[in-house]
C-alpha positions as CSV (number, residue, x, y, z in Angstrom):
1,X,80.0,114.7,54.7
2,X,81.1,115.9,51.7
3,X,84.5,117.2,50.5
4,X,85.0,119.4,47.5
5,X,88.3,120.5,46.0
6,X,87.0,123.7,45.5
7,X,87.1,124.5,49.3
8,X,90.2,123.5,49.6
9,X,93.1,126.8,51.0
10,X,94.7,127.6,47.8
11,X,98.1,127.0,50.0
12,X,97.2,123.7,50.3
13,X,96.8,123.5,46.7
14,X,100.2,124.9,46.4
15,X,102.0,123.1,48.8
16,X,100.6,119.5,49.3
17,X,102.7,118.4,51.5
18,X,100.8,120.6,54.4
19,X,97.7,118.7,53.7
20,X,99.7,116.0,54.4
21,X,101.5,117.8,57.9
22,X,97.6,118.6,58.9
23,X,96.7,114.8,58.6
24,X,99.7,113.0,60.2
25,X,99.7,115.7,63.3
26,X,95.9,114.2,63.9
27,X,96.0,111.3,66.3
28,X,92.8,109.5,64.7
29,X,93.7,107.1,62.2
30,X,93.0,108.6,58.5
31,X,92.8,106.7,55.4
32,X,91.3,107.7,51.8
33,X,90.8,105.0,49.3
34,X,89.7,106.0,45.7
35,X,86.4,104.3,44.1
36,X,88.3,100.9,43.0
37,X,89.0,100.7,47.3
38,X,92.9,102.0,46.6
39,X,94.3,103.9,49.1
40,X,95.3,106.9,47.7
41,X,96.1,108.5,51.4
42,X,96.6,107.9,55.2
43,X,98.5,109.8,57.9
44,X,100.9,108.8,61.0
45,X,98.7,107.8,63.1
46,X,96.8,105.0,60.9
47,X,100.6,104.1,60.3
48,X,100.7,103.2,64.2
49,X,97.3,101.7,64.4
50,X,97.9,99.1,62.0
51,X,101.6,98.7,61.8
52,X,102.5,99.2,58.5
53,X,104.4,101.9,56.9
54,X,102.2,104.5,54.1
55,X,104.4,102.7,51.2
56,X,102.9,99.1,52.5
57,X,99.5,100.5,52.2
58,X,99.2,103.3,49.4
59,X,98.5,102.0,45.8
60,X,97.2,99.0,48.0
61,X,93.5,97.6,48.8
62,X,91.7,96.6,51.5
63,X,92.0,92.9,50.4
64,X,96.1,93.4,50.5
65,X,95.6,94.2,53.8
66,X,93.1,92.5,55.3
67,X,91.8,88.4,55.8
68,X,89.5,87.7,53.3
69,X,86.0,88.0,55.0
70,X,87.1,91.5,56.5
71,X,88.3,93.0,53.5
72,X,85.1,91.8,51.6
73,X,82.6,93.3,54.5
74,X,84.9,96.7,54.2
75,X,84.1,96.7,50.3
76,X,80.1,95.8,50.7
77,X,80.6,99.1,52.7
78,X,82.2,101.3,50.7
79,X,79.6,100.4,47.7
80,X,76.5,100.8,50.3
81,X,78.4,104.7,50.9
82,X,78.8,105.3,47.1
83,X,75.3,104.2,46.7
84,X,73.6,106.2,50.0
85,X,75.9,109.1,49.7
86,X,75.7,109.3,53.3
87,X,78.1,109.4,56.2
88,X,78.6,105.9,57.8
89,X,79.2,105.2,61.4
90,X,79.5,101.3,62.5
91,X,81.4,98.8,64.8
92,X,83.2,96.1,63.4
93,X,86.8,94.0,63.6
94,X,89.9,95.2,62.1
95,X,93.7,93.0,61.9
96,X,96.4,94.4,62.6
97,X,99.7,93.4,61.3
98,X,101.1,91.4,64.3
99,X,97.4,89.3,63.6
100,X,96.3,90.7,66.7
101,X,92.0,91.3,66.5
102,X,90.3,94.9,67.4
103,X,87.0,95.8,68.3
104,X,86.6,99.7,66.3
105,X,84.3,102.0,65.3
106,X,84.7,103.3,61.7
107,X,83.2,106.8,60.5
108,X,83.2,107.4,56.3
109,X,81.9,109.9,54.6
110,X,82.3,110.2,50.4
111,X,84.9,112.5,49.0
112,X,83.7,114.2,45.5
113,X,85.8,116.0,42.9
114,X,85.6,119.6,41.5
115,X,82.4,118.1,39.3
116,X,81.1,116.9,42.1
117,X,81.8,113.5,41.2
118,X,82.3,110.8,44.1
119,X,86.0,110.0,43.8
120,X,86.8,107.6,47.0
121,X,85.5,107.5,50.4
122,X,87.4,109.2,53.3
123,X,87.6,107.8,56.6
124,X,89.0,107.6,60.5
125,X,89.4,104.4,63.2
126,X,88.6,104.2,67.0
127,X,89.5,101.6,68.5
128,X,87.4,100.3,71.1
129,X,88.9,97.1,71.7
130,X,89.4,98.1,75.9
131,X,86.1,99.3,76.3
132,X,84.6,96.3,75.1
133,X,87.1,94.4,76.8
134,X,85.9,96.3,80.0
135,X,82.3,96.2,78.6
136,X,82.2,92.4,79.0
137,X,84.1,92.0,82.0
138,X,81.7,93.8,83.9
139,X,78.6,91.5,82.0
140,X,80.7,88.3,83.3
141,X,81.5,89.7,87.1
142,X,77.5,90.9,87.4
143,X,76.4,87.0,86.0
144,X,78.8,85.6,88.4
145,X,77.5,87.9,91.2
146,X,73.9,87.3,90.5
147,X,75.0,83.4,90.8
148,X,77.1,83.6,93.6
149,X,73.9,85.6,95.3
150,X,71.6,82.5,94.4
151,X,74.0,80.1,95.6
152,X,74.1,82.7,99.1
153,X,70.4,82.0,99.4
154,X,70.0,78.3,99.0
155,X,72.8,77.1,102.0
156,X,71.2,76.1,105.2
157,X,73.6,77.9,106.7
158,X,74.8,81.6,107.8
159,X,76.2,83.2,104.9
160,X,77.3,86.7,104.9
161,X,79.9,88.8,102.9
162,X,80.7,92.4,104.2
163,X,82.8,95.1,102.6
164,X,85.9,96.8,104.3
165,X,83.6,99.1,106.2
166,X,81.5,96.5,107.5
167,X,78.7,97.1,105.6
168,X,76.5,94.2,104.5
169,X,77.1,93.0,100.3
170,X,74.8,90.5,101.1
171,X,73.5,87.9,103.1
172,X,71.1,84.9,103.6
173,X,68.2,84.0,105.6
174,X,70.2,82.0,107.5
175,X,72.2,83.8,109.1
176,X,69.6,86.5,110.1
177,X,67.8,83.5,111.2
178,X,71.0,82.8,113.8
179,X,70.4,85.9,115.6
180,X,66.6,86.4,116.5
181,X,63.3,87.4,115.6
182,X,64.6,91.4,115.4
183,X,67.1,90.2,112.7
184,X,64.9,87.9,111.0
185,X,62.1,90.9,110.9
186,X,64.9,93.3,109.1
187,X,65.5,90.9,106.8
188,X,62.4,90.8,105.7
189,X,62.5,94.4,105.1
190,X,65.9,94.7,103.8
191,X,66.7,92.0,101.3
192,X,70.0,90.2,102.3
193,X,70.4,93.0,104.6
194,X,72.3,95.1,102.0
195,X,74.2,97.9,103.4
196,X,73.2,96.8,106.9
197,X,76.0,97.6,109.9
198,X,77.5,94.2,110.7
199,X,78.3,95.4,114.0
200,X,74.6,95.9,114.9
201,X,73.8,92.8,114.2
202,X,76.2,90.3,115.5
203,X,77.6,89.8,119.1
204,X,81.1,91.8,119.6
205,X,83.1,88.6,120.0
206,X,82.3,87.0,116.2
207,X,82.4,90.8,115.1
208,X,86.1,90.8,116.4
209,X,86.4,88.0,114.3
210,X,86.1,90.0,111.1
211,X,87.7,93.2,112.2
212,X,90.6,90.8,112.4
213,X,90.4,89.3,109.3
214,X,89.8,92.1,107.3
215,X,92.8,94.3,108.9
216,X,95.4,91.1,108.7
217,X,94.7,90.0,105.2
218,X,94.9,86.1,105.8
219,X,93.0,83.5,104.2
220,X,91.0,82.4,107.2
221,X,90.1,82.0,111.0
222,X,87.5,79.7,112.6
223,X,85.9,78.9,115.6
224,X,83.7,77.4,118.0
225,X,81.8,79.7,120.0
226,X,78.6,79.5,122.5
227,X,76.4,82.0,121.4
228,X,72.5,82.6,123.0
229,X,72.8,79.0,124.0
230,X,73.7,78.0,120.7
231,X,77.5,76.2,119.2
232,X,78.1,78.1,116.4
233,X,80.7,77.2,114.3
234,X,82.2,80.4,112.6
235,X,84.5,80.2,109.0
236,X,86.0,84.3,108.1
237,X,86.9,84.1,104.8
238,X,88.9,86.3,102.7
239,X,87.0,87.0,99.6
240,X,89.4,90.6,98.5
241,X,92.4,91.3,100.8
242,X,92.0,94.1,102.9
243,X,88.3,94.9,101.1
244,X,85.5,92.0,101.2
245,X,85.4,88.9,104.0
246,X,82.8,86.6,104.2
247,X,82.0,84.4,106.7
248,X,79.7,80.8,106.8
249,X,78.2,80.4,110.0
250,X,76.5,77.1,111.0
251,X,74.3,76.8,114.2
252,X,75.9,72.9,115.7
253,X,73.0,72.2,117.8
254,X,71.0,71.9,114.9
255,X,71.0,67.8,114.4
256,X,71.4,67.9,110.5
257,X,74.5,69.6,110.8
258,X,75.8,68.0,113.8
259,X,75.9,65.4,111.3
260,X,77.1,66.9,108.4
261,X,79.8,68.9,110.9
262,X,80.8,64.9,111.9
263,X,81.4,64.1,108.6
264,X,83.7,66.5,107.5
265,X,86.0,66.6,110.7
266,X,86.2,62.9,110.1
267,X,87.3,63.0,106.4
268,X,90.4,65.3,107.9
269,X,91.8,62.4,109.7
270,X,94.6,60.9,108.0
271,X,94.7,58.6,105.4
272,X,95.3,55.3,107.7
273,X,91.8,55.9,108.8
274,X,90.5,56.3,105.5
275,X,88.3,53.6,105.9
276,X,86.7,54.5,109.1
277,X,85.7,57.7,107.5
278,X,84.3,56.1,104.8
279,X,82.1,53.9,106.8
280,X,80.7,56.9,108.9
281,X,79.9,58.8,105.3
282,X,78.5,55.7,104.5
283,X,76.3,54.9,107.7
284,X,75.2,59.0,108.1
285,X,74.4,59.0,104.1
286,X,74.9,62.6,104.1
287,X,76.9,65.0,101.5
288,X,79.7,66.4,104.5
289,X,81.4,68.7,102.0
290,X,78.4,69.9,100.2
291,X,78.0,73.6,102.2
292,X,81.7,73.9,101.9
293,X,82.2,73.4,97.9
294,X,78.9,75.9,97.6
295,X,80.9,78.5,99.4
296,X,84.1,78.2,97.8
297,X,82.0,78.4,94.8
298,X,80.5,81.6,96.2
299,X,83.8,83.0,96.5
300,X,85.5,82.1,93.4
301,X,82.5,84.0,91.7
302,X,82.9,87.4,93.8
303,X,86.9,86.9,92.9
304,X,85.9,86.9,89.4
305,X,85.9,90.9,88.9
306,X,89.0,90.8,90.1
307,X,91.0,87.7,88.8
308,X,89.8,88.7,85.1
């Protein structure tokens, strides 16, 4: 980009101050600094951007402005453009003057005199500092949902986590494996069972459970139920109000979690029969409170989106 004098409106020659009308009624940040890095120019809306009035900043440089190691990559820049002669376009950090940190984008371009000599380097400011804000929000929430999805997959357990339509976010082989062979069979064809109809796949009376859940908004319900000769013990847990429940089922007739299921409801006795509990922990040698740390772990990472 190159700007010449010459092409200049000869009432803009004449009356400078429009020049100067034109620039501050752009909302981009403008700024022109002369060859030594002085800025010679900027309009209203670099004012805003970084909080200082044009008398704080014309006749200044980019070190008055700026920390050290910023001004001095701004500068390596502006020679790199006076030596190129080409338009620059790059992302880098920028202070303002409340020592607040932004993420921008800076285009430059040189600006040349009547002899077509390079006077200074003209430039604008987009700040970006939301989008990348947003940018790595979303990388955190998909790492903590690709953990939370491994964690899913390693409980014994019936996990599964359904979306305020019922439809399945994801589940584990346990809990297809709760319901018989035709289950287990879709799984295989439908990892996790994403997307699946929770209502085709689990009896009416543990579907109930959810449908309540979901429409109340509390924390959680539980219960015992006799399912296809089975005890199954059944946690509903709010994961988003209103949006995402999940629920950990665990089959009781299965001896390993009989046991673990013995451990836990005896560490919620009270604490004069603290050291019964201890002995039974002891005796069984099994982690009670393992499964139940994993899932609050699962749903801690599929709150993360939203908490952050």
């Amino acid at each position: 980009m190159i700007y010449d004098d010459k092409s200049l409106h000869t009432d803009m020659i004449q009356h400078p101050d429009l020049h100067q009308k034109i620039i501050d009624a752009l909302p981009i940040p403008i700024f022109y600094r002369n060859i030594q890095g002085v800025y010679i120019a900027t309009n209203r809306a670099h004012e805003n951007f970084i909080g200082l009035k044009k008398e704080d900043v014309i006749g200044k440089t980019v070190f008055d402005v700026q920390p050290p190691d910023i001004a001095e990559m701004y500068a390596r820049r502006d020679q790199e453009l006076f030596e190129n002669q080409q338009s620059q376009s790059y992302e880098t950090k920028f202070r303002l003057s409340d020592g607040s940190i932004h993420d921008v984008i800076f285009n430059k371009a040189v600006i040349r005199n009547g002899n077509d000599e390079i006077i200074g380097v003209v430039g604008s400011i987009m700040d970006i500092t939301d989008r990348k804000k947003a940018e790595r929000k979303l990388e955190k929430a998909k790492e903590a949902s690709v953990i939370a999805s491994a964690m899913i997959h390693k409980i014994r357990a019936g996990i599964v986590i359904v979306d305020s339509e019922f439809k399945v976010i994801d589940s584990n082989e346990g809990f297809a494996r709760l319901f018989g062979e035709e289950l287990e069979e879709l799984y295989e064809t439908i990892p996790g069972l994403q997307g699946a109809d929770l209502k085709e796949l689990i009896p009416e009376v543990i579907f109930k459970m959810f449908a309540m859940l979901m429409a109340s908004g509390e924390n959680m319900v539980e219960r015992d139920l006799k399912v296809q000769n089975r005890l199954l013990h059944i946690s509903v847990i709010t994961i988003y109000k209103n949006r995402v429940v999940g629920a950990l089922i665990r089959d009781m007739s299965a001896p390993s979690l009989v046991r673990e299921e013995i451990i836990s409801r005896a560490r919620q006795v009270n604490k004069q029969n603290l050291e019964t509990v201890r002995k039974i922990a002891f005796l069984l040698g099994e982690n009670a409170s393992q499964t139940e740390i994993m899932l609050n772990s699962i749903i801690e990472s599929y709150k993360y989106e939203e908490d952050n």
